[in-house]
VEXDREN-2710 file (C-alpha; in Angstrom, 1 decimal):
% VEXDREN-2710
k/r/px/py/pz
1/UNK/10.2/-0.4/-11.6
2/UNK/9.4/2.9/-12.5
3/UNK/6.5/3.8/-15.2
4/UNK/5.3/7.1/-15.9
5/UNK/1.1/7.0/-16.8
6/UNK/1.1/10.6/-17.7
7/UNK/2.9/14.1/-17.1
8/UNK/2.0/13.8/-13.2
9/UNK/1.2/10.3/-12.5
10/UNK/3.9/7.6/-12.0
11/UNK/3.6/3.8/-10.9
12/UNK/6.7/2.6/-8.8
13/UNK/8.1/0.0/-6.5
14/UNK/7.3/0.6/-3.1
15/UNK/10.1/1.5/-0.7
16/UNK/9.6/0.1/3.1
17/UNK/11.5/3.7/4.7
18/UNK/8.9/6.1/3.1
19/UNK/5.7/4.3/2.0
20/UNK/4.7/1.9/4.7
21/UNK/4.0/4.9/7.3
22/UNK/1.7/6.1/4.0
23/UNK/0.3/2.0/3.8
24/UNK/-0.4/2.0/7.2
25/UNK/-2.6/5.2/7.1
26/UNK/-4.5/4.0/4.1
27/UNK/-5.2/0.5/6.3
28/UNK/-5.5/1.7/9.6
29/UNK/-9.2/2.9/9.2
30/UNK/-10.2/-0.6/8.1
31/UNK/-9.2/-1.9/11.4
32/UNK/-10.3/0.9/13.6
33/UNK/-14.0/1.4/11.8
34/UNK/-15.0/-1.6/10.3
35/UNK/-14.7/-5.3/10.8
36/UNK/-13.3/-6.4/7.3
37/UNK/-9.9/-6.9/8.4
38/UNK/-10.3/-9.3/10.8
39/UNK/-7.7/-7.8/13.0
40/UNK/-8.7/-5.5/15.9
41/UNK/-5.4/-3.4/17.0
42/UNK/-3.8/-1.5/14.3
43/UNK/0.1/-2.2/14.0
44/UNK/2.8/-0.5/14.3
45/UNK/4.8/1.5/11.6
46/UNK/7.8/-1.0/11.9
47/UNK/5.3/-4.2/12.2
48/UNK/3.4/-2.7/9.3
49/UNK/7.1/-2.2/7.5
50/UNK/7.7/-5.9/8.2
51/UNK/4.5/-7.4/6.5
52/UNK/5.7/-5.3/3.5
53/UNK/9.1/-6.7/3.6
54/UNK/7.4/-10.5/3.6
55/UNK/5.0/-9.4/1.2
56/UNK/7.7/-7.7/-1.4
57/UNK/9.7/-11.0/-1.3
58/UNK/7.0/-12.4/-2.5
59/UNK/5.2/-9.9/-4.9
60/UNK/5.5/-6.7/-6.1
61/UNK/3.6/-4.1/-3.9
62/UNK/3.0/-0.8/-6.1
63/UNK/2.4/2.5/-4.9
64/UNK/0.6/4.9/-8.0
65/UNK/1.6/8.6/-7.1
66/UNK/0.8/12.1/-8.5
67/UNK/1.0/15.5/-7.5
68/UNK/-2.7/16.0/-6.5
69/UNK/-2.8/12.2/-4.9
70/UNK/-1.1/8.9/-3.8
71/UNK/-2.5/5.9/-4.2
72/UNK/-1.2/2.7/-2.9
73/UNK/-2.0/-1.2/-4.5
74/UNK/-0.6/-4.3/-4.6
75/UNK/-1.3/-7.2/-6.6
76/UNK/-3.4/-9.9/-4.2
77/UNK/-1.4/-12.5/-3.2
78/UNK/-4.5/-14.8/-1.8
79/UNK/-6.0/-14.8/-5.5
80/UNK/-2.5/-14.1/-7.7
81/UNK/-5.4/-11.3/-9.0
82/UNK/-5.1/-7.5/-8.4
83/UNK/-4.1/-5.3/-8.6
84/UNK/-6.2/-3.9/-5.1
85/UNK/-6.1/0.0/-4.6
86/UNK/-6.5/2.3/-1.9
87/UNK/-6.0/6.1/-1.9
88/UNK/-5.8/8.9/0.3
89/UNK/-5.4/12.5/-0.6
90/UNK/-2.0/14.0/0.2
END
């Protein structure tokens, strides 16, 4: 799915070779600095890779880009709500 918001913003499919080492930055501070994760060692790039593969056979899992940021969401699978975001500057 591809879905252009405006002239530099565009909402697309993930793709598991160049977005979950971008994921996995976005999440890793949740586990290293705070305790709402629940999980204590932050994973891999290719185990991180694999939760997106068993989460995209499920779902969708988005990732909004534009030339001044990328932002990563997913709808929430727990709640069928979402979608959730996270960003990081690029």
């Amino acid at each position: 799915m591809k879905r252009a918001l405006a002239d530099d913003w565009l909402v697309r499919d993930a793709i598991l070779d160049t977005d979950a080492e971008a994921c996995l930055d976005i999440y890793a501070p949740f586990i290293r600095d705070t305790i709402v994760s629940f999980e204590e060692i932050v994973p891999t790039v290719e185990e991180f890779r694999d939760r997106m593969r068993a989460a995209i056979a499920m779902h969708p899992w988005l990732v909004w880009w534009s030339m001044a940021r990328s932002w990563v969401t997913h709808t929430d699978r727990n709640t069928g709500r979402g979608p959730r975001i996270a960003g990081r500057r690029t």
